[in-house]
SEMARKE-956555 format. One line per 4 residues: number of its first residue (from 1); their letters; for each residue x, y, z of N, C-alpha, C. Coordinates in nm, 4 decimals. Each point is the difference from the previous one (the first is absolute). Layout:
# residues N
NUM) A) X/Y/Z/X/Y/Z/X/Y/Z  ...
***
This chain:
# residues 117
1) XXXX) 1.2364/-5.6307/3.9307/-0.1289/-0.0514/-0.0410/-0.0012/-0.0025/-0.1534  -0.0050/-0.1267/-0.0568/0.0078/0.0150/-0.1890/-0.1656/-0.0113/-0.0314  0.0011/0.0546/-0.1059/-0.1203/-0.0041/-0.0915/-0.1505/-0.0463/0.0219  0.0333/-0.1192/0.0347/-0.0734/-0.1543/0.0891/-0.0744/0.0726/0.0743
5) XXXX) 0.0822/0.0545/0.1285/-0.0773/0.0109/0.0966/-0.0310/0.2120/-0.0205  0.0531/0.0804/-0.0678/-0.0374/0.0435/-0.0109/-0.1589/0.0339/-0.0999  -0.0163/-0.1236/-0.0757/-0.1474/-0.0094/-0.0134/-0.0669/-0.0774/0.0136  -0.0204/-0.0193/0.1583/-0.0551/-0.0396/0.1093/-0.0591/0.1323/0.0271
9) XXXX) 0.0539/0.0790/0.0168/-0.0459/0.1772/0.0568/-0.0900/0.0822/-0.0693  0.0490/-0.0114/-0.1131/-0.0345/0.0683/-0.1187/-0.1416/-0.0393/-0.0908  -0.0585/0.0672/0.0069/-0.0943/-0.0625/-0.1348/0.0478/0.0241/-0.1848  0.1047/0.0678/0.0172/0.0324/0.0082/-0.1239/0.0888/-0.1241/-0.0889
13) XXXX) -0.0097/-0.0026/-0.1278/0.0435/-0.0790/-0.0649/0.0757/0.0388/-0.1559  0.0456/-0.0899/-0.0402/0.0561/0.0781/-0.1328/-0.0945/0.0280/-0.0736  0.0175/0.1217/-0.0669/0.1008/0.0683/-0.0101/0.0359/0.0907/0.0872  -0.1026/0.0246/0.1201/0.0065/0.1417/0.0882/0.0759/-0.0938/0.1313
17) XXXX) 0.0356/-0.0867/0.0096/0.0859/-0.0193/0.1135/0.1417/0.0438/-0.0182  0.0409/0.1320/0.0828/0.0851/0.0608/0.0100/0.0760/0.0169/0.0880  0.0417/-0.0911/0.0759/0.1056/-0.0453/0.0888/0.0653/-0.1454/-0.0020  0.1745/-0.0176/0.0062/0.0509/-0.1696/-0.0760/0.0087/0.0127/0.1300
21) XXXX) 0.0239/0.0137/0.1260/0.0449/0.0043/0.1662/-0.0046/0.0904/0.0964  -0.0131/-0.0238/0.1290/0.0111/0.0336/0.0832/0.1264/-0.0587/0.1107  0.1395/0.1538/0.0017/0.0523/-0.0565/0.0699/-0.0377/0.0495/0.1497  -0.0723/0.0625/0.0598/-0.0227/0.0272/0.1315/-0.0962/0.0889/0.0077
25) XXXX) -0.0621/-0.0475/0.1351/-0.1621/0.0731/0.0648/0.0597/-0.0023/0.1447  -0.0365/0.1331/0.0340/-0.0328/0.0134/0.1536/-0.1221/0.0447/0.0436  -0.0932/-0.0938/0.0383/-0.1328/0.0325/-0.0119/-0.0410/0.1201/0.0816  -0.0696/0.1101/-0.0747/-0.0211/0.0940/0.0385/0.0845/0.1554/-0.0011
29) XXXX) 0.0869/-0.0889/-0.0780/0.1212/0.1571/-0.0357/0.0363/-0.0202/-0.1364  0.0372/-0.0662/-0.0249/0.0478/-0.0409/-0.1606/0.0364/-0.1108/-0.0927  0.0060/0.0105/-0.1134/0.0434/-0.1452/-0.0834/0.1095/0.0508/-0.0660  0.0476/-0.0847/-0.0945/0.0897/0.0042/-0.1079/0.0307/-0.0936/-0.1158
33) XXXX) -0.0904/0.0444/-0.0954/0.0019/-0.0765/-0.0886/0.0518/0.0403/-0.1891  0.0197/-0.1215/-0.0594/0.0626/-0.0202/-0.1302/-0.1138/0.0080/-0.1159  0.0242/0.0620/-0.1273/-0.0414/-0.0718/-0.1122/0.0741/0.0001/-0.0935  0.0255/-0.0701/-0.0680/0.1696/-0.0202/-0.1068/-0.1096/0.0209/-0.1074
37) XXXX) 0.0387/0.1176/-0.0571/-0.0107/0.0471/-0.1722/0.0021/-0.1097/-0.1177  -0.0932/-0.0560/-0.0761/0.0844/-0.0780/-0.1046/-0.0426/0.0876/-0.1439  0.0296/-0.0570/-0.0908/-0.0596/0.0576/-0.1446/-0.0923/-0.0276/0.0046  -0.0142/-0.1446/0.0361/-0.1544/-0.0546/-0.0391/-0.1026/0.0303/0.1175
41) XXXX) 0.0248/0.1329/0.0402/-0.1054/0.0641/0.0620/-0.1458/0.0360/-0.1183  -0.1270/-0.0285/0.0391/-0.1135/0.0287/-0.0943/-0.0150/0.1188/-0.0438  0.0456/0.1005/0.1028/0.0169/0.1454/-0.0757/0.0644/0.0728/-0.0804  0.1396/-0.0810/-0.0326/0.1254/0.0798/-0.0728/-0.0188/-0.0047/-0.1622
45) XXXX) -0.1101/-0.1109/-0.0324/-0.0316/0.0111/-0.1569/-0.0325/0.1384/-0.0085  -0.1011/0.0284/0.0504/-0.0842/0.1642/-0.0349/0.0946/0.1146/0.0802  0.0855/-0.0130/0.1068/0.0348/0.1295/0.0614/0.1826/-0.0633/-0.0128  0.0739/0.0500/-0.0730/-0.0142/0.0527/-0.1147/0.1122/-0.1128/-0.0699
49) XXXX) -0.0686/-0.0309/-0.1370/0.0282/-0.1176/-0.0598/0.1595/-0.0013/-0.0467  0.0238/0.0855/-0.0128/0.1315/0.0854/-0.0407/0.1611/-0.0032/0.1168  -0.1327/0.0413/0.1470/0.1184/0.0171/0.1245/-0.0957/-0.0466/0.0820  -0.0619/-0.1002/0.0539/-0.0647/-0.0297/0.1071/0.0708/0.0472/0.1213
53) XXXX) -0.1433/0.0601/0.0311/0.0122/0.0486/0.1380/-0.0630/-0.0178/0.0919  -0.0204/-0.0514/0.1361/-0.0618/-0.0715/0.1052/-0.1665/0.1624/0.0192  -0.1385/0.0243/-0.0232/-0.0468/0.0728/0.0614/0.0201/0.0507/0.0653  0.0047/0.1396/0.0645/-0.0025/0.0465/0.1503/-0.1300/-0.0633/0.0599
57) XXXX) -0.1386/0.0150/-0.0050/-0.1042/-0.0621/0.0247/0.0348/-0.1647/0.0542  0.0528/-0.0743/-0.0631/-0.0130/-0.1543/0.0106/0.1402/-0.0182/0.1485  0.1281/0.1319/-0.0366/0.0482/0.0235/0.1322/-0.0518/-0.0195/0.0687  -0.1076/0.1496/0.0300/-0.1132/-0.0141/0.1051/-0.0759/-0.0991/0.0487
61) XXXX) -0.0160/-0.0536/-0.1195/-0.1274/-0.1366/0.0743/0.0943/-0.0768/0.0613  0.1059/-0.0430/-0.0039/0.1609/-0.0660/0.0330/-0.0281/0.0233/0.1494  0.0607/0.0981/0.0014/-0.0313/0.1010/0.1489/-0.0886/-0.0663/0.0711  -0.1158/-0.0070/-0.0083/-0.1567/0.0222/0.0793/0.0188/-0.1448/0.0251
65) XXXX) 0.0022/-0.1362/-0.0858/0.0131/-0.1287/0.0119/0.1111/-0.0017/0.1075  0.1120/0.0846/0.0401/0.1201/-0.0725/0.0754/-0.1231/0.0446/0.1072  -0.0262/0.1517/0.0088/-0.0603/0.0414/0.0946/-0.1231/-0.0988/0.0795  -0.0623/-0.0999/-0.0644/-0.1148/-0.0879/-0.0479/0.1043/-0.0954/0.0996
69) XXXX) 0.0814/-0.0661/-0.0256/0.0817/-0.1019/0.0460/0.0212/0.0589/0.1764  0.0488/0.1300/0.0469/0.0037/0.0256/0.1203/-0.1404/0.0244/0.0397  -0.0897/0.0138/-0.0106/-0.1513/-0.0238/0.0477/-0.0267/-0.0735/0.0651  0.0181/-0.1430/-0.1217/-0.0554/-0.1561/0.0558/0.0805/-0.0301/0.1014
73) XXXX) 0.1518/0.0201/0.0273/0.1017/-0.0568/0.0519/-0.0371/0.1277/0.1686  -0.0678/0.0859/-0.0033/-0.0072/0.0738/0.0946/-0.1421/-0.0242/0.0507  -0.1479/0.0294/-0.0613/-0.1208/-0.0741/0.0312/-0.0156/-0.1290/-0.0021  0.0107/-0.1034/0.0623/-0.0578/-0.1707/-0.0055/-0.1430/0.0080/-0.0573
77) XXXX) -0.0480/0.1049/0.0358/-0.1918/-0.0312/-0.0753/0.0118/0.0202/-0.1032  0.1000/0.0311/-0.0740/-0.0019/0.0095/-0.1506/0.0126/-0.0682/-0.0671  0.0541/-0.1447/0.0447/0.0072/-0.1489/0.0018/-0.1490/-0.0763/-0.0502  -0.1286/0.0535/0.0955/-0.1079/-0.0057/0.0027/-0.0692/-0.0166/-0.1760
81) XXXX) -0.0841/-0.1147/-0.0609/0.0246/-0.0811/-0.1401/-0.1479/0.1750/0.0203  0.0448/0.0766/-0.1790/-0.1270/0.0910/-0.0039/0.0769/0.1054/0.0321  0.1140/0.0380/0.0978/0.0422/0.1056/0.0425/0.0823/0.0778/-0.1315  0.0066/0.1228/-0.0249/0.0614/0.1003/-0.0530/0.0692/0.1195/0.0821
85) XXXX) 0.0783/0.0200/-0.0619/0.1194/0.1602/0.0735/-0.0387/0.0399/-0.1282  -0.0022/0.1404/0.0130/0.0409/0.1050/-0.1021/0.0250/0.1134/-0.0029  0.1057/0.0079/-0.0502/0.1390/0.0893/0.0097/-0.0673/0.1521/-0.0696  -0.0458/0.0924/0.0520/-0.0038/0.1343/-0.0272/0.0317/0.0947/-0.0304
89) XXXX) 0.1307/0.0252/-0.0520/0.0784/0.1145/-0.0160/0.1565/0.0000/-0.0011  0.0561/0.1158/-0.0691/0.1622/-0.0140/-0.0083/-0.0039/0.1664/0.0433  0.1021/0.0458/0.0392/-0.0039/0.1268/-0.0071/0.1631/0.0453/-0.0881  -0.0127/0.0946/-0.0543/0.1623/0.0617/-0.0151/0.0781/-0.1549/-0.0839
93) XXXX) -0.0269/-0.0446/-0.0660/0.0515/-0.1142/-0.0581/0.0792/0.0864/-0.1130  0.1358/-0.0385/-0.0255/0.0844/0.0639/-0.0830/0.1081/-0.1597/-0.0288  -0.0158/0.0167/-0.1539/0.0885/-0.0694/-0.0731/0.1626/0.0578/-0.0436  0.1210/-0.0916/0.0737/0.1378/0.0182/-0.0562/0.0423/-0.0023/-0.0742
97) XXXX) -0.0408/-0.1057/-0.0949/0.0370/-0.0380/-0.1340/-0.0495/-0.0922/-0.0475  -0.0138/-0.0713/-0.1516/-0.0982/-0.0731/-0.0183/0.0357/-0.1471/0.0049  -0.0987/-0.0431/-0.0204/0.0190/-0.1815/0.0424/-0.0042/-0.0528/-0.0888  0.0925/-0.0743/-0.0608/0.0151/-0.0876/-0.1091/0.0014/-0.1670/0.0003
101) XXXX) 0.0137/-0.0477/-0.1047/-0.0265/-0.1395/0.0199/0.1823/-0.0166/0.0400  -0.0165/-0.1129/0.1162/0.1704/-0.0251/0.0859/0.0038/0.0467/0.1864  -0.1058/0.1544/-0.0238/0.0352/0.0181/0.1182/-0.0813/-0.0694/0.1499  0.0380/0.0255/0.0326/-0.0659/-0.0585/0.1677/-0.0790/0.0747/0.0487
105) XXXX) -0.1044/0.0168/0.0394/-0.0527/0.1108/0.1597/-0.0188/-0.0221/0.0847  0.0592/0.0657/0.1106/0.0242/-0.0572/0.0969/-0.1269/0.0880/0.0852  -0.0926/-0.0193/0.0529/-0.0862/0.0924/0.0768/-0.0004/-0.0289/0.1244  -0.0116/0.1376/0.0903/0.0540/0.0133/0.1768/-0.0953/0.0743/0.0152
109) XXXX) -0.0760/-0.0297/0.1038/-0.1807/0.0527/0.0375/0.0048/-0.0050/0.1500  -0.0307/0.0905/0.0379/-0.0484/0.0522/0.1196/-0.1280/0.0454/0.0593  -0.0728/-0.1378/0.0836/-0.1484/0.0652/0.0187/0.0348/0.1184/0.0668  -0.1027/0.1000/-0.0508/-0.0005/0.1533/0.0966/-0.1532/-0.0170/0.1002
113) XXXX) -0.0913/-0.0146/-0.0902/-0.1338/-0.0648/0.0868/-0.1047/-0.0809/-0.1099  -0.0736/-0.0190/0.1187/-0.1002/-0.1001/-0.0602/-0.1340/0.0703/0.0383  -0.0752/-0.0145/-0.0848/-0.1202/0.0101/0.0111/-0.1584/-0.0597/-0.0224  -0.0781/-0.0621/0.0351/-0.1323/-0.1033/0.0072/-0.0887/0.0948/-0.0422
117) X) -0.1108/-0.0445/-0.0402/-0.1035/0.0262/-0.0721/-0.0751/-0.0480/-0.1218
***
């Protein structure tokens, strides 16, 4: 799924659209999706001008959008024009090393549950 149709899903836009693809959804268990690092990311002027480095935070929001992408692809009413998902929580989130302009992320998500309200 490229870009296109991933914002079809999404209400986000640049600069906060934070996913270039989706290579796979199994609706109701998981996705797997891309965002390729560039320089000319909007954040690397200020964090840090010297050694840009990708946020941990903007990671996160990374995260929640793939997570956002297995939603729609798992609820059809989310399809529904007016409808919103929103993503609640990370737990235990731990960073390997940092993200620079070049690298790839590759994110692998596993619904555990869902919850309405």
């Amino acid at each position: 799924m490229d870009v296109y149709e991933v914002m079809k899903h999404l209400p986000h836009r640049y600069p906060f659209l934070l996913i270039d693809r989706v290579l796979e959804v199994v609706p109701g268990e998981s996705v797997v999706a891309i965002k390729n690092v560039t320089i000319n990311e909007p954040f690397f002027p200020g964090h840090f001008p010297q050694r840009p480095v990708m946020p941990g935070v903007m990671i996160m929001e990374a995260m929640a959008q793939a997570s956002g992408m297995l939603a729609y692809r798992t609820d059809p009413s989310l399809e529904e024009p007016g409808s919103l998902y929103f993503f609640v929580g990370m737990d235990k989130v731990r960073f390997k090393r940092q993200v620079e302009p070049g690298d790839q992320l590759r994110f692998e998500v596993n619904l555990v549950r869902t919850r309405r309200g």
